[in-house]
Steps between C-alpha positions, in 0.01 A plus 500: 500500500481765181099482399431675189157650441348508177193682360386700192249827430361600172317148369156659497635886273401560148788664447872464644710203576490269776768536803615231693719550833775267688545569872718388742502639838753416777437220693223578728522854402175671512343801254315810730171512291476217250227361426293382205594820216140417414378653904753792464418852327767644285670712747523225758678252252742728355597578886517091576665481110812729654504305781516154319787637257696609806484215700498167256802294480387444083225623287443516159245532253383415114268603250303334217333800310217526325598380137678140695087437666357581191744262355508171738229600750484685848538150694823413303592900505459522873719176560797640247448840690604238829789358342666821437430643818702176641768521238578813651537396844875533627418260771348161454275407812444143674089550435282677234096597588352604200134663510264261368397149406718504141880512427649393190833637328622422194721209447338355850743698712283522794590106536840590601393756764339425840156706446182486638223666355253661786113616413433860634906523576481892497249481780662245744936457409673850590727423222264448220300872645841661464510356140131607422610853618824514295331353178181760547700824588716401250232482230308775584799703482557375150152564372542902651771518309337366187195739547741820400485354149173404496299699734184444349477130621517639817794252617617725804157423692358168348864365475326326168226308699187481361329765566153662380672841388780250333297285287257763377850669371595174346158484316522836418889536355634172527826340621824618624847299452466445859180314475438122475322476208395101599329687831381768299348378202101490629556882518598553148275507181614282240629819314724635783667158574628490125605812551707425784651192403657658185658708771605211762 
């Protein structure tokens, strides 16, 4: 029986998109080292992230960035981040776990697909933790990457979180195009986000 794990990273950021990852592992195949990516430093989940990539029968993953949440909202984001993560799935398995209480794609696909949604997934289905990994690793190495542009944000350690040292330079010089501007906006004085938006 193919089980395919599904999870996200990057719903809480200020800046970034959301990732969502698809995992399916052999049957009864087992991951050394994963776990909840939320109980893992960084150096431990890129090791178990190698380790997932070389021994999955399918993964994939998908992206909603910043200026889709802004647009529809980081619950619809997140699940549009899902569906392209199984879009790209070469493999289509007999069961779906998806992280969570909430799963809804558009044009009600999820009716055609044997799913079950499971609350705390990343913590207790080996498939979803592999996911969790897969979608944070893969994030976090997207928000390093973003931080050579704009390094004042900060990106390659806060990853866009919230942090104190990010939102005092949010009050202080405003938004990047990386930033979600709906997340963002109790930062800004009135003046910077017209300033912004003529720039969005």
């Amino acid at each position: 029986m193919l089980i395919c794990g599904i999870d996200e990273a990057g719903r809480g950021p200020l800046a970034g998109p959301v990732v969502a990852a698809a995992v399916i592992l052999k049957d009864g195949a087992g991951i050394e080292g994963a776990a909840d990516s939320k109980k893992l430093n960084e150096s431990q989940r890129e090791e178990v992230f190698a380790r997932i990539v070389a021994g999955a029968e399918d993964l994939s993953v998908g992206t909603a960035e910043n200026n889709e949440i802004d647009e529809i909202n980081i619950l619809r984001a997140t699940m549009k981040a899902m569906q392209r993560a199984i879009s790209g799935l070469r493999m289509k398995p007999d069961l779906y776990l998806i992280d969570g209480n909430y799963f809804r794609l558009e044009g009600g696909l999820e009716d055609s697909m044997n799913y079950r949604t499971v609350v705390k997934g990343d913590a207790f289905v080996h498939e979803i933790s592999c996911a969790s990994i897969i979608a944070k690793v893969t994030r976090d190495r997207i928000m390093k990457q973003h931080h050579k542009a704009f390094p004042e944000y900060g990106f390659w350690s806060n990853k866009g979180y919230p942090t104190k040292s990010h939102i005092e330079v949010i009050r202080s010089a405003g938004i990047c195009s990386l930033h979600r501007v709906s997340f963002c906006r109790k930062f800004l004085s009135q003046q910077i986000i017209r300033d912004e938006q003529m720039h969005i």
